[in-house]
C-alpha positions as CSV (number, residue, x, y, z in Angstrom):
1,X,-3.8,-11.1,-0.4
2,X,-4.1,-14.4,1.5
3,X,-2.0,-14.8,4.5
4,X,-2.2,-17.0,7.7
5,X,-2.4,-16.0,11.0
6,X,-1.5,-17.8,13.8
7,X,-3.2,-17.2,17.1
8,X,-1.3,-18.3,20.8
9,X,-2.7,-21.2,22.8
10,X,-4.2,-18.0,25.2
11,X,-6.1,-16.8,22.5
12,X,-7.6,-19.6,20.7
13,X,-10.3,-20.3,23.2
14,X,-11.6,-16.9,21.7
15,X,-11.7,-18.3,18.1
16,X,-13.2,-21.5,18.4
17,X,-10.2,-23.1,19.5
18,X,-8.2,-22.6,16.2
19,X,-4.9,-22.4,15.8
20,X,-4.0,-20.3,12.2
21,X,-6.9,-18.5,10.7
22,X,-6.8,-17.9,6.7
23,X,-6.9,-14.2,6.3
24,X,-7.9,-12.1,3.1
25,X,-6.2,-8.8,3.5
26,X,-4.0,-6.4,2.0
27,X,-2.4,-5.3,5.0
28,X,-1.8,-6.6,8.7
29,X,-4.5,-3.7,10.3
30,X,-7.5,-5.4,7.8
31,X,-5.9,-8.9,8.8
32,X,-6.8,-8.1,12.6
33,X,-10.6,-6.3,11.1
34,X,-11.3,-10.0,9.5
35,X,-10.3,-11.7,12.3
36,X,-12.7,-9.2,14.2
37,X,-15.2,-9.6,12.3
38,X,-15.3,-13.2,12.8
39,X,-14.5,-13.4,16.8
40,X,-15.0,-10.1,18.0
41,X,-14.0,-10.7,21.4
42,X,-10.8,-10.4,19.9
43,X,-10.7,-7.4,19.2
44,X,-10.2,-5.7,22.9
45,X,-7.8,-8.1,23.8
46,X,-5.5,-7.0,20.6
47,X,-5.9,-3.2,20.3
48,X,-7.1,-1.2,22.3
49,X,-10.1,1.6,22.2
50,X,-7.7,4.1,19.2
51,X,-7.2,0.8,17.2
52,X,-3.3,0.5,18.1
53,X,-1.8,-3.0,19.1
54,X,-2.3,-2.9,22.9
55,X,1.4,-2.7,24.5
56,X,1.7,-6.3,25.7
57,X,1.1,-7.2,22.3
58,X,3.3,-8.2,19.0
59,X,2.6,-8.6,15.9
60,X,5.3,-10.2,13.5
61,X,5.0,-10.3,9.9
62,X,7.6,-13.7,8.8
63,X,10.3,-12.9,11.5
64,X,10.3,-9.3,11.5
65,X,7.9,-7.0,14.2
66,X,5.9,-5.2,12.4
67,X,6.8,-2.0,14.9
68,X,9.7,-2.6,12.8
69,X,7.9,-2.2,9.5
70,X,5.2,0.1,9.2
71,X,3.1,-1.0,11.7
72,X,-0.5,-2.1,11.0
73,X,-0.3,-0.5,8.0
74,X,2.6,-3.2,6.7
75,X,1.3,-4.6,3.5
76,X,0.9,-8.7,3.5
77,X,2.3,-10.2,0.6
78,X,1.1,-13.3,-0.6
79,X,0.7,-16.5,1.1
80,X,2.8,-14.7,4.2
81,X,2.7,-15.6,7.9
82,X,1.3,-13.6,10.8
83,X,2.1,-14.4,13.9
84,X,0.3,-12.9,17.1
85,X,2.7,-13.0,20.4
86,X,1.6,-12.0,23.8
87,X,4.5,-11.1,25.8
88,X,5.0,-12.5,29.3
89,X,5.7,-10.5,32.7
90,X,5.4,-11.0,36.5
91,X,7.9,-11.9,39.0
């Protein structure tokens, strides 16, 4: 399947500068091995050493989390939207 990933401004210095990256993939976990496989420096900063989504992380499939779903495992259906949010601390 085909989908579109959309990387945050943090990230995009780590793929070229772009902004949604076309992603062939059945499922959101070989979504995140393509885009691996093409900037590999991603790969550390989105899931750590096991392979699971690193804690300040999320991953949302359309609207919905994929912790939600089933994970990295959630299938991508065609032409859908994956959107990669780092989530904010500090005081």
């Amino acid at each position: 399947m085909t989908a579109t990933l959309y990387l945050p401004a943090v990230l995009r210095p780590s793929a070229a500068d772009q902004g949604t990256v076309p992603v062939k993939a059945a499922t959101v976990g070989g979504a995140l091995d393509e885009l691996s496989r093409s900037w590999p420096q991603l790969e550390r900063r989105l899931r750590d050493e096991q392979g699971r989504v690193r804690r300040h992380i999320r991953i949302y499939l359309e609207d919905q989390d994929i912790a939600a779903l089933e994970g990295l495992a959630t299938r991508l259906p065609e032409g859908t939207h994956i959107h990669i949010i780092p989530m904010v601390s500090g005081g």
